[in-house]
N, C-alpha and C positions, 0 to 999 in steps of 0.2 A: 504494500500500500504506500503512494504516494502523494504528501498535501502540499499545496500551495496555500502559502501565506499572505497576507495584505497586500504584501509588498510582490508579489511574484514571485516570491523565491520558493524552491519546491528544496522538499527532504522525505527520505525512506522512514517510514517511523512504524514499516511491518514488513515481515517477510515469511510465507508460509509453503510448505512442502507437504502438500497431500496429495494421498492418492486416489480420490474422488472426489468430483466435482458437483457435490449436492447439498440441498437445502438445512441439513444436519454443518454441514461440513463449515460451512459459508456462515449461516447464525455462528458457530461460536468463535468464528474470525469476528467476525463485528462484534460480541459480547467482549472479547477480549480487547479487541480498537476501543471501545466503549471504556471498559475497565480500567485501562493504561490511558486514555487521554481525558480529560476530565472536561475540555472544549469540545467532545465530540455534537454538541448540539451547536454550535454553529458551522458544520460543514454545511454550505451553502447548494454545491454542485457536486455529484457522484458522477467518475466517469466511468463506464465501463463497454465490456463487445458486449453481443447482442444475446449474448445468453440469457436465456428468460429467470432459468434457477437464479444466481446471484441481482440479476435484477430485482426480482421479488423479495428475495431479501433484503436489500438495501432498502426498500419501498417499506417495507411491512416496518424495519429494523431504523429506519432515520425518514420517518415519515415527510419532516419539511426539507430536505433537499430535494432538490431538480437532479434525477435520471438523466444522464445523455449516454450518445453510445459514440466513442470513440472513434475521433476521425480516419484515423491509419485503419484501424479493423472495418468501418463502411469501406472504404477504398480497399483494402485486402479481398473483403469478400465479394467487390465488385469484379473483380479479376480472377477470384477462383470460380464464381459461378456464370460469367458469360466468358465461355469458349464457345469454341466451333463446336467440340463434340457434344456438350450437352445443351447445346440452343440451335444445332441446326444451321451455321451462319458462315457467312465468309468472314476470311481474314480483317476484309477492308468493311464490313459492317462491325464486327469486333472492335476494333479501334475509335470507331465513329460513335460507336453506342460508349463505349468506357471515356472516351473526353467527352461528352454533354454528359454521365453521369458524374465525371469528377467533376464538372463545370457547374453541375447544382449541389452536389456537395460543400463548395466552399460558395454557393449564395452568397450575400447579403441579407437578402431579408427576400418575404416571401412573393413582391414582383416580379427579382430576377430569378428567384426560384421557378415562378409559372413562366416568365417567356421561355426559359433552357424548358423545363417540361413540355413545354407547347410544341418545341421543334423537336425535342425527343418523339413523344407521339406520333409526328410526322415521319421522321428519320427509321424510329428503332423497327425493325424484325416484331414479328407477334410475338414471338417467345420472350425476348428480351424486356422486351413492355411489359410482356403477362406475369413474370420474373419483378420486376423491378416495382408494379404498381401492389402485388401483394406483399413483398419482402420490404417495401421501403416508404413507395410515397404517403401513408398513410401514418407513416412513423417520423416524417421528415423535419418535426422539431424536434428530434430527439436524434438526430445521425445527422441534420448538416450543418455547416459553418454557423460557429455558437457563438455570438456575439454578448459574450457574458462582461462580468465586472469581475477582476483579478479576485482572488482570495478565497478563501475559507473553502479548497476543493480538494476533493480527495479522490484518486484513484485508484482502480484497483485491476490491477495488469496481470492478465495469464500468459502463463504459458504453454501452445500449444503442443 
């Protein structure tokens, strides 16, 4: 686990070694972040991938911070799940489809969000659309460019 401070500056203040990734597992990381930090009610912002388990933990477990899901992991998984082999597509729609996804990714705000979406719709493959409007656009305050206020955030990074 990593927090950022007021100031932006980040530090390690956990590090865990399990070997299962469930809802047991995850509560008594955060009971123990809990135990050991005594600010833990002003994390402000939880960053995490899009695992539903550790979400819901965070959600049930630091009810007032804001969930988002990690920009490197939306952009990871937008390049492990449109390929060619499992959407059906060419090289040159692959590419085209992954820059208007990173391109709404780092949005703004939800304008330029809708124009890149607009032309995504127009551009993308059925698959990739059918991909991207169940897995993402529905989630897209919580996966794209977060225009937050520095401080009181805490992360928490797996590894897969």
């Amino acid at each position: 686990m990593l927090v950022e401070d007021g100031n932006g500056q980040s530090e390690i203040v956990a590090a865990f070694m399990v070997l299962q990734e469930t809802d047991s597992t995850f509560s008594k990381m955060v009971d123990l972040f809990k135990k050991h930090n005594s600010s833990w009610e002003r994390v402000r912002v939880i960053m995490t991938d899009k695992d539903v388990t550790e979400r819901s933990v965070f959600s049930a477990q630091i009810p007032s911070a804001r969930l988002v899901i990690c920009l490197f992991h939306t952009l990871r998984s937008f390049r492990c799940e449109v390929t060619l082999e499992k959407m059906g597509i060419t090289s040159g729609q692959r590419n085209l489809c992954l820059e208007i996804m990173q391109q709404m990714a780092y949005a703004h705000d939800e304008d330029e969000y809708m124009d890149l979406y607009h032309n995504f719709q127009v551009n993308a493959p059925t698959a990739v659309l059918n991909y991207f409007n169940e897995q993402w656009h529905s989630i897209r305050d919580r996966s794209m460019d977060l225009k937050y206020t520095t401080g009181n955030f805490l992360t928490l990074q797996t590894i897969d």
